[in-house]
N, C-alpha and C positions, 0 to 999 in steps of 0.2 A: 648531161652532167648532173651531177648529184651534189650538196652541200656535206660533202662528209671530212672533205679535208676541214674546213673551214670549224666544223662540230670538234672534230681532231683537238685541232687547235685552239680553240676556245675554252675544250676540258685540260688542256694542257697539264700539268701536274696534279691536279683534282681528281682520288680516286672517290667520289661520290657520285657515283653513276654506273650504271646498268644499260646496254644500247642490245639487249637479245632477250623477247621479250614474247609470250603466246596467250590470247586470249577467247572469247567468244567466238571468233570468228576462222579457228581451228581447232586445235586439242586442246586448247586452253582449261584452264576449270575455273574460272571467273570470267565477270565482263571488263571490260577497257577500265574502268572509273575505278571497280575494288584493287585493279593494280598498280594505277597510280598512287590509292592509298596511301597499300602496302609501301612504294615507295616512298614517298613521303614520310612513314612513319619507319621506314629503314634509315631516312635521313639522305637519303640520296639527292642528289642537284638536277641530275641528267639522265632521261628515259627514256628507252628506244621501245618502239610495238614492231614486233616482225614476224607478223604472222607467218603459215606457211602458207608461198603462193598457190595462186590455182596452176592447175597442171593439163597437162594433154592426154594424162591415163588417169585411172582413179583412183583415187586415196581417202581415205575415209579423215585423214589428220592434216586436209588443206583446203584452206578457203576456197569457196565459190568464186568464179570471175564474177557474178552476179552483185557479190557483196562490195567488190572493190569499192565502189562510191559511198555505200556506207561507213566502210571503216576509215576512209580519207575525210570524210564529214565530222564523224568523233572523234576524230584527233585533232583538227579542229577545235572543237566544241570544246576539249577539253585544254587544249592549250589555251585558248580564252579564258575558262574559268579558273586553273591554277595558276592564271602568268604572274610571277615572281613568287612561287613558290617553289616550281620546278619547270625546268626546260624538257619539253616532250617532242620528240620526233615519229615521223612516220617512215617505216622500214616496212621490209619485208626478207625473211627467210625463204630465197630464190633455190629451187631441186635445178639438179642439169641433167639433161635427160638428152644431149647429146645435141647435134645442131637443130633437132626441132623444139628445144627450148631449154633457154636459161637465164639466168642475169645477163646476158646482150641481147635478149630477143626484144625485137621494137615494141611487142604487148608492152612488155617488163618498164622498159623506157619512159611508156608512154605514162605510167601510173604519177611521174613527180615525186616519185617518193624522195626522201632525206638521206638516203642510201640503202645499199644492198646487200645481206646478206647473201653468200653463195656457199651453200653446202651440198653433199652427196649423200644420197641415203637411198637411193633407189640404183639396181646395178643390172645390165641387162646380160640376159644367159646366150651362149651360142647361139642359140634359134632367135633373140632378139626381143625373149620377152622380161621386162622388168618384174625385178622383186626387191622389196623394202628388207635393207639390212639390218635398219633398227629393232628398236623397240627389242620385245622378250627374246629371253638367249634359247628358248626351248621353240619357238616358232622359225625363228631365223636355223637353226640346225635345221628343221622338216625343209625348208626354204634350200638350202645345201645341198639335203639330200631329193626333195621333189623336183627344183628348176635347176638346178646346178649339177643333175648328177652325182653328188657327194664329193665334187672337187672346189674343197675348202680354197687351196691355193689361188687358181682362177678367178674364184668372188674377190680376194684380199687383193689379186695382184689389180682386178679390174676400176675398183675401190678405189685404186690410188691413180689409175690411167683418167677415169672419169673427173678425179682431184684435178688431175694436171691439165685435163683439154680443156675444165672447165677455166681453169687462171689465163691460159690463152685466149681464149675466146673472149675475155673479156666480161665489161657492164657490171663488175662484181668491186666493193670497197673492202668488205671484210671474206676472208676464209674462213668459215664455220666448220667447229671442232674435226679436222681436217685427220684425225686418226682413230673416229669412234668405232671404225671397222673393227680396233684391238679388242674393244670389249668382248663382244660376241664371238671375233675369233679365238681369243684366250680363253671360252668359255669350250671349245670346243674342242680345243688343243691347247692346252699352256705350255706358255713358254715360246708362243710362234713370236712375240715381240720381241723376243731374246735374239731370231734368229738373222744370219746377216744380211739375207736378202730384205726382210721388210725393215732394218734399219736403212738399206740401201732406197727404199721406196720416199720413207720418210727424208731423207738428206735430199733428195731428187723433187718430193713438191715443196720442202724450207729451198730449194734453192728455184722453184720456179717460182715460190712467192714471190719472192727475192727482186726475180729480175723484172715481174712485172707490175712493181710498185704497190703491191695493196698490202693491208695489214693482215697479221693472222689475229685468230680468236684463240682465248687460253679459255676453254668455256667449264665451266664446276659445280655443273649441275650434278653429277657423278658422286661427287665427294662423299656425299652423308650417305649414300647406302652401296657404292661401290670402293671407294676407298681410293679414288683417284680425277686427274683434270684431263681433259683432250684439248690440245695433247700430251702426253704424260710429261713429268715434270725431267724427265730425263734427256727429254728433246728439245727443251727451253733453252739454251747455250746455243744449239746451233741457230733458232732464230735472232737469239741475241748478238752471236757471234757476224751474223751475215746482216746487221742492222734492221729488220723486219720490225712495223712499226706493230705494238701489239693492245688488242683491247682486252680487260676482262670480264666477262661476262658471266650470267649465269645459267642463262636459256629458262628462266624464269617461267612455270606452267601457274603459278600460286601465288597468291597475293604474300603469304607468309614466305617463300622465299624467293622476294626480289632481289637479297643479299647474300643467298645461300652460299657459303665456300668461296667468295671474292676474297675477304679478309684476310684467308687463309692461304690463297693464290698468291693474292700482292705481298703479302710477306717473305711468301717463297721465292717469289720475283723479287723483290728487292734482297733478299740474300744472294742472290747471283749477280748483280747489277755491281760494277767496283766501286 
């Protein structure tokens, strides 16, 4: 069990906090301490570090299982030295990469962390070999057309299969930006979020959120240089509409933007709220 309801609840109506979070110990570009800072001088209450976990293939933008006791010591160390200045948790951003690992794997369990991010970003092709969806929209296309054959469709439709076994499976508190596939598929085709199948995709994991009890992420790292949040703001009703408990986040890589696009999230979020 994880302490995330109880985190939940404790920030209760307090949007000063940030729970999505990447530092030294993945892609980060700072260490653990300049992002507290940052926080700090965002004015924030409540911080989450959620690295990306280690993984069972290799990724250049996920921590070492070797590191784990390091970074569970610095958090630590640092929630010692700022206590009452801000509350700091230990997370981690969990890949699912299908039943040989995810936020239920007993590794995953065994870390004690304060909860768990569970996102998707790696998707396996026919033949079973994993390719990372994120990141550049001119890699991820070579990635379409070298592991995927050049069927767009497939990666999008598998994006959201791996979304949903992952919410079954369990060991996960937050759903992490659970529609980032749009970016890059929009880049390749626009307009495929317009179409009715992937709003179909999207209604289908807001409704497996749904049923098994974790929160989603509205994450707005996107905002300042692509012009929008995952999930897009047009999808926000349905999780509202189906009670879905929701965090906002930033997925913070910089000490300078602990607070990137929150303010402007929760605004929009509370325009839809009656």
């Amino acid at each position: 069990m994880t302490r995330f309801r109880e985190i939940f609840n404790e920030i209760g109506a307090d949007t000063r906090y940030n729970l999505h979070s990447h530092t030294q110990f993945c892609d980060g570009h700072a260490d653990m301490e300049e992002m507290v800072r940052g926080a700090i001088r965002a004015g924030l209450k409540h911080y989450g570090f959620s690295p990306h976990s280690p993984l069972t293939i290799t990724s250049p933008c996920n921590m070492d299982a070797a590191d784990v006791d390091a970074y569970m010591a610095e958090v630590r160390r640092l929630q010692l030295k700022y206590e009452g200045q801000i509350r700091l948790y230990a997370a981690m951003e969990v890949d699912y990469l299908g039943p040989q690992w995810g936020p239920a794997s007993p590794a995953v369990r065994a870390y004690g962390l304060d909860y768990i991010i569970g996102s998707v970003h790696f998707v396996p092709s026919k033949n079973g070999v994993y390719a990372d969806t994120d990141g550049p929209a001119d890699r991820f296309a070579r990635y379409v057309h070298e592991v995927f054959d050049d069927d767009l469709r497939y990666v999008v439709d598998r994006f959201f299969a791996q979304t949903q076994a992952m919410i079954e499976a369990g060991g996960l508190d937050i759903v992490g930006h659970f529609d980032k596939i749009g970016l890059n598929a929009s880049a390749m085709c626009p307009g495929i979020e317009n179409e009715p199948w992937y709003g179909r995709h999207i209604a289908d994991t807001v409704d497996c959120i749904a049923a098994h009890g974790v929160a989603a992420e509205i994450n707005t790292k996107a905002l300042q240089r692509h012009g929008r949040f995952f999930p897009g703001t047009g999808w926000w009703p349905l999780l509202l509409r189906a009670g879905v408990p929701i965090v906002v986040n930033s997925d913070a890589h910089d000490p300078a933007l602990t607070d990137a696009g929150r303010p402007e999230a929760l605004d929009a979020l509370k325009s839809m709220v009656p």
